[in-house]
N, C-alpha and C positions, 0 to 999 in steps of 0.2 A: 683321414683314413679312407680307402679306397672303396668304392660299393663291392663286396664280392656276388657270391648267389643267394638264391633268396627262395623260400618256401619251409615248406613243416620239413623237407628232406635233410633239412640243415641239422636236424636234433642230434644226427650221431655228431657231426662237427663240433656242435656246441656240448655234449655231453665230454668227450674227448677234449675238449680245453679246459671244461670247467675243472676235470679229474687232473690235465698235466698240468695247472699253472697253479699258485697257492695266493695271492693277494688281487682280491676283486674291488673295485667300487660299482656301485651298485646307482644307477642315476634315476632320476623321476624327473615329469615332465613340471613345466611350472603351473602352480595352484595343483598340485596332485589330490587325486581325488580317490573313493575308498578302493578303486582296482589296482590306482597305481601302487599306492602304499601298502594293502596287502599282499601284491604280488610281490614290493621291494620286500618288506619284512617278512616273507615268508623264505623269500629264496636267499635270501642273508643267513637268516635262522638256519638255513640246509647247510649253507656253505661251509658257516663255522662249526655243524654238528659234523662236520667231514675232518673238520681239524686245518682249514683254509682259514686268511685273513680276509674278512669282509666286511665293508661298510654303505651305510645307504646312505646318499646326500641329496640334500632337495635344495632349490632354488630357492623355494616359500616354507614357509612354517606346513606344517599339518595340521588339518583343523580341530579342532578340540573334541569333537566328536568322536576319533578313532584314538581318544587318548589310552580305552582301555584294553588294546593289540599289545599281546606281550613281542618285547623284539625292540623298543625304542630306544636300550640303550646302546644300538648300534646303529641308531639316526644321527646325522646332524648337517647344519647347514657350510656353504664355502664361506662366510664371516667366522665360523667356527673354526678353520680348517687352514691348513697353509698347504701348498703344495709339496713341501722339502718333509710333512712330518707321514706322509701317506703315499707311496708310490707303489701302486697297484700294476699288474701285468695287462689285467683285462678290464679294459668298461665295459660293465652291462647297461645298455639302455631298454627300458622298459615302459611299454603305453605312450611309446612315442613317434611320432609320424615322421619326424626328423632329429637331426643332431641338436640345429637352434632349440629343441624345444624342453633342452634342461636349463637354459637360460646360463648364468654365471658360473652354473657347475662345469659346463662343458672344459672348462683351464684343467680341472684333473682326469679327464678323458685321454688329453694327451694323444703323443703318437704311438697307442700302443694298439693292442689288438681289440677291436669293438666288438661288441654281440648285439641283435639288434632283438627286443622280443616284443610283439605286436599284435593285433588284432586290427589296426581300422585300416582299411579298405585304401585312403591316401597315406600310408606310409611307402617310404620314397625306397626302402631297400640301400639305408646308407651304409651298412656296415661289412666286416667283413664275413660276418655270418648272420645269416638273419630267418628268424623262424617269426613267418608273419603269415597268420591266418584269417583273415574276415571273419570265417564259416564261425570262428571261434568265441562263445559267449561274451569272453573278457579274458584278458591279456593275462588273468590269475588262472583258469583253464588251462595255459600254455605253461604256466611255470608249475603249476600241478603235473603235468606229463614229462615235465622237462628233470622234476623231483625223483617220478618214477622213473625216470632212464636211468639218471643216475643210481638208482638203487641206495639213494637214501631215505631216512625214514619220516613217513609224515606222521610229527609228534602233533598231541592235542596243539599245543602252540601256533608251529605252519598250517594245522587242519583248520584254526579260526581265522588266521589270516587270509587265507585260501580262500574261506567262505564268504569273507565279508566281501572278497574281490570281487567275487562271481553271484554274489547280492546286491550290491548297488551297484552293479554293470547293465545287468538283467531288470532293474527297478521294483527289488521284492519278487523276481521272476514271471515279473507282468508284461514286461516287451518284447518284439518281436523279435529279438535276438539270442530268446529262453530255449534252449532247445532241450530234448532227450539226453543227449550228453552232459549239460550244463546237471539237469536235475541225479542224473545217477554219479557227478565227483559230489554235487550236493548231499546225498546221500552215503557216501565215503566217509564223507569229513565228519556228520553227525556219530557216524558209528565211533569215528576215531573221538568223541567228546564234545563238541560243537553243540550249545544248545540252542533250536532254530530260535524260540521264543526273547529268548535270554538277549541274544543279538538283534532281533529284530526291534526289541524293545530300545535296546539302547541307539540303534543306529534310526531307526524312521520315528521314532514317537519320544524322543528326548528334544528339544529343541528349547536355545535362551530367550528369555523375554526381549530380547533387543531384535531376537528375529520374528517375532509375531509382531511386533511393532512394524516393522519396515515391513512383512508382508502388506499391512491395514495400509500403508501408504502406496505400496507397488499395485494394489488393486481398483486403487482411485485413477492411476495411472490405464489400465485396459480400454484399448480400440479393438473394433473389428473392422478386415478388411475384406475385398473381392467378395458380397455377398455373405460375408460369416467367416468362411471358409480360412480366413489367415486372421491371426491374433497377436496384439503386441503389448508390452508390457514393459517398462520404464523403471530404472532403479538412477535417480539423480545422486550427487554427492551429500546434497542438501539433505534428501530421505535420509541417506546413511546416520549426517550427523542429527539429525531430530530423533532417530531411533536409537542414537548412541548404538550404531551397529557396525562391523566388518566386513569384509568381503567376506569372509565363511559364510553371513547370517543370510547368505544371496541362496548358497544352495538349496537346488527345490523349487524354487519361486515360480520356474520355467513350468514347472506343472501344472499353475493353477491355468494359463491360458489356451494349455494344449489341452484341457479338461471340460473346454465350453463344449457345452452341445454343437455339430457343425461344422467345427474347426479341425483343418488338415496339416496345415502348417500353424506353429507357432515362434514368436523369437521374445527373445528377452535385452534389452538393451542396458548397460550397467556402465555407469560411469567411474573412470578408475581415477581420476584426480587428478593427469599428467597430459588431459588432452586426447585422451583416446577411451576406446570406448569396447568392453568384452561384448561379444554377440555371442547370444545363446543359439540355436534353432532345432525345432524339434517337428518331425512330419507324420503325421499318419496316413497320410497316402502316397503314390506313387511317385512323387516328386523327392528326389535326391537332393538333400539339403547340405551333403558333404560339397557336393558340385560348389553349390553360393557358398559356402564356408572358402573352398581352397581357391576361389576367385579373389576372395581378400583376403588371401594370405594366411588361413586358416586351415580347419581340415577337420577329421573324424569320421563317422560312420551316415549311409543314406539315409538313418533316421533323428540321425543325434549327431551333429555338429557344432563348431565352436569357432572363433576367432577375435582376433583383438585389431580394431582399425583406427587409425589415425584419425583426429577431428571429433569435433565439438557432438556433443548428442543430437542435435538437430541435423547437423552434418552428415552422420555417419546414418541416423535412421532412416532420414531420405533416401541415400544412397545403395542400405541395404533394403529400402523395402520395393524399389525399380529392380533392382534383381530379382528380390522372390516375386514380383508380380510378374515379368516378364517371364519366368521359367514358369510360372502356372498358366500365365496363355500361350506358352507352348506347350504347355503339357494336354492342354486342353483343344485345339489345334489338331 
């Protein structure tokens, strides 16, 4: 599908197709995390209270943490799914910087008409309509306005799904990407039912014993580099299986190094069993860690970046820590 234009001005376009066409799929990025999946199952939830066919498909499982968002029985994965039993007019891609980045879902995207709805900064403008904002808290922020265009209604349902988007986007509303805006939909959604407590409880202070475990090992793991200033933290396979842990039990982990006294940049290294390796990174200062992310093939926001590199841990750490060291002495410079 061809790139068309790209900005918030695309809302009437995308409202105007959502309203002419009647079968959506709904795509997330892989390992979606609590904005992708609330914004999926919020704007699912809208589509079928419209009387639309819509369904959300993800690459990876959700992780067990957002098991209690109502809306999951119109999740499922492409193992689930054939191509011949679901043929939608429009893919929605959501929270994502590219088409690659629904992974195996992209076979039911097809050649039909894309919608592209975004927030980070390196998304590439691939579709034929694309409402992509930086300015924007979390990608759940966009499909909240996207909600109101349409003048459908945000039931207690989309208002927790909505929130949760725009809570672990924000990190409890503690990063630098919380703005004025973010807190008055914040405030929307509670009126519409949303208990702040209720949810906070369950999403930051619920966590398995297999993930306290692998945290006690990823922190034997902590270096500091350049003076203090960069922080690095290690999740081997080996860790996972002594903690009897998952890739979910990783979420967070990135916090504890970007939390040292000192420390501007932080990264998390996590080994996925295939030869490659997830890179977290996280900046508190002026150094754009989106830049090192989409240098390897990654991407995300100037403070919060992500990507997956080929090669062994030892490999890959070396190789991302001469990037962030060199972008900090030229930052410094």
């Amino acid at each position: 599908m061809a790139a068309g234009t790209s900005g918030r001005q695309d809302i009437v376009s995308i409202r105007d197709s959502l309203i002419k066409h009647e079968d959506f799929i709904v795509l997330e990025h892989m390992k979606p995390d609590g904005d992708c999946i609330g914004s999926g199952l919020a704007l699912v939830m809208a589509l079928r209270n419209m009387g639309k066919r819509a369904l959300l498909v993800s690459h990876d499982p959700h992780p067990q943490i957002y098991d209690f968002l109502p809306g999951r029985e119109f999740y499922t994965r492409p193992g689930y799914l054939k191509s011949e039993d679901f043929s939608p007019d429009v893919a929605v891609f959501l929270d994502c910087t590219g088409p690659d980045r629904v992974g195996d879902a992209l076979e039911f995207a097809g050649n039909r008409l894309w919608i592209n709805i975004d927030h980070h900064v390196s998304n590439s403008s691939f579709a034929g309509f694309n409402m992509v904002d930086p300015e924007a808290s979390a990608t759940g922020e966009l499909v909240f306005e996207l909600i109101e265009a349409l003048g459908a209604p945000v039931t207690s349902d989309i208002a927790l799904c909505i929130y949760v988007a725009i809570l672990t986007d924000t990190g409890g509303f503690r990063y630098g990407n919380t703005t004025a805006r973010a807190f008055r939909i914040a405030a929307s959604l509670v009126d519409k039912g949303v208990n702040p407590a209720d949810v906070a409880d369950r999403v930051f202070e619920t966590r398995s014993m297999s993930s306290l475990v692998l945290c006690g090992h990823a922190l034997t793991s902590l270096k500091l580099h350049q003076g203090g200033r960069l922080a690095t933290m290690t999740v081997t396979q080996e860790a996972m299986r002594s903690a009897g842990a998952s890739q979910e039990d990783t979420e967070g982990l990135i916090s504890y190094p970007r939390s040292v006294t000192g420390v501007e940049v932080a990264l998390l290294f996590t080994e996925t069993g295939d030869n490659r390796v997830r890179v977290s990174f996280r900046s508190r200062s002026r150094l754009d860690v989106a830049k090192a992310a989409s240098s390897l093939g990654g991407g995300g926001h100037a403070a919060a970046a992500g990507a997956i590199v080929d090669g062994t841990l030892e490999e890959v750490y070396e190789k991302v820590l001469r990037t962030i060291e060199s972008q900090m002495r030229w930052m410094d410079s």
